[in-house]
N, C-alpha and C positions, 0 to 999 in steps of 0.2 A: 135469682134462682140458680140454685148450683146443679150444674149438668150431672151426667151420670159419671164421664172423665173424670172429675174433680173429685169424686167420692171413690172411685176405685178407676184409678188412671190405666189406659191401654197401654202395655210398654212395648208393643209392637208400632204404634203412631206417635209419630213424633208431635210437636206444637202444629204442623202446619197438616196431620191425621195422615200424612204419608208413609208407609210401609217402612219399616228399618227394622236394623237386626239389632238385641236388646247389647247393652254392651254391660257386661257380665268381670272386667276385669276387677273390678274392685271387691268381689264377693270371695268368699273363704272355699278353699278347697274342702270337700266334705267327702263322705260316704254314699253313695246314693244308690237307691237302688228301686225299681218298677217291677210290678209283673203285671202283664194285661193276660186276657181271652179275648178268644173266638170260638162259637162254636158251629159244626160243620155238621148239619141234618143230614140223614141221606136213609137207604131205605135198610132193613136189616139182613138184608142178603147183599147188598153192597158192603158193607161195617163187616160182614160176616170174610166176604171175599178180599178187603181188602188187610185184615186183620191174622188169615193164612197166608199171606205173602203169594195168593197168586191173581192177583192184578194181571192185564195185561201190558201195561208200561214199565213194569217191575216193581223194585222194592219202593213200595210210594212213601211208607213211613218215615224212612231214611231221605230222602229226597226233601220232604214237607222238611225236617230238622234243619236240613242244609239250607234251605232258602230260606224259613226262617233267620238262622245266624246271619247269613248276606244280605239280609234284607235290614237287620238293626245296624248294620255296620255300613250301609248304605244312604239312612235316614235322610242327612244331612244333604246330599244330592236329589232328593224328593220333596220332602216338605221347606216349602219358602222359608225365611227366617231362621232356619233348625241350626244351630252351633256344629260343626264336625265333633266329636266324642273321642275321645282316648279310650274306647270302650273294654274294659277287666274283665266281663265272661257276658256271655248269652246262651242261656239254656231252656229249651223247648220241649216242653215234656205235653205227650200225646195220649190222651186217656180216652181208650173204646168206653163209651155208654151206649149200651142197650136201649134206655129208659128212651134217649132221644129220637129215635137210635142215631146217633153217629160218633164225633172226636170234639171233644173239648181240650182245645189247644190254651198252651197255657207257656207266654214269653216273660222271662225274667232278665232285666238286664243290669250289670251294676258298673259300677264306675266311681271313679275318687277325683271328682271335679267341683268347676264352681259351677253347674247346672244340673238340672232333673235330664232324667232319661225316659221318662215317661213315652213322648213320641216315639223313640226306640223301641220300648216293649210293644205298642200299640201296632206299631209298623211290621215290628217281625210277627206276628199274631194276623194279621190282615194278610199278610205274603203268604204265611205258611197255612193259612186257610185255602188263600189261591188257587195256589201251589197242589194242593189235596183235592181240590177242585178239579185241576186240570190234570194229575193222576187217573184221577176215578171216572173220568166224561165218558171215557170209551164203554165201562160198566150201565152208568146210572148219569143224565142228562140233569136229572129234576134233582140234583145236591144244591143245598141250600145253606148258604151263607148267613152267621146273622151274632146278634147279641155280643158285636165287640165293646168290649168296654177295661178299663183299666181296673185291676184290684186291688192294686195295695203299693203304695209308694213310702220310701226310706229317707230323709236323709236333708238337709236345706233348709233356708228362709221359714216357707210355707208349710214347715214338720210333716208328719206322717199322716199316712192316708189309707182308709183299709172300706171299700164298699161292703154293703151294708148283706 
């Protein structure tokens, strides 16, 4: 009977299923590129207040960007396994929705490596949710975190990737 291993092998366990980091030198340097969301509920007079720049923490928009970028250039010292990155741009773009009401945060990261950056984007998109999080608390307690997911990846082995 053929295990599930055998049909689509873990490359984070080795033969004996202990944790190892994949070893990646023999792959082609590429193009790659991620962009995940997060999106950040909160109430309309929060979105409202934090959207006039008068927060009580200050400029939170600006803040949420920066942690964001420190947060993908960070990945590697957070998630196990994660390759360190020679990372070429991350950019975090912060869109007010009403409809939610809150900010659907939205990390792009690219890179000319032999690995995806995917956990990158995901990472800076969870940080700079945080981040917006802990901006806004002094405002609004009940912000709510939620719907991280990747959208569209560039670049590698496993080609492109665009959620649905």
């Amino acid at each position: 009977m053929q295990t599930n291993s055998s049909v689509n092998p873990l490359t984070h366990l080795n033969a004996e299923g202990e944790a190892r980091m994949v070893d990646v030198s023999d792959k082609v340097v590429t193009k790659r590129s991620a962009t995940a969301e997060a999106l950040v509920k909160m109430s309309l007079a929060t979105l409202q207040q934090i959207a006039s720049g008068n927060a009580p923490k200050g400029d939170v928009l600006a803040t949420v960007r920066v942690a964001g970028i420190m947060a993908a250039k960070q990945t590697s010292n957070l998630i196990p396994l994660c390759h360190p990155l020679p990372i070429s741009k991350v950019s975090i773009e912060l869109q007010a929705d009403e409809s939610l009401p809150g900010y659907r945060i939205q990390a792009t990261v690219n890179i000319e490596g032999k690995t995806g950056v995917e956990m990158e984007a995901l990472t800076a998109a969870t940080v700079a949710a945080l981040t917006l999080y802990d901006m806004a608390k002094a405002i609004e307690k009940s912000i709510e975190i939620g719907s991280i997911r990747l959208l569209s990846k560039t670049g590698g082995k496993s080609g492109d990737y665009a959620a649905l």
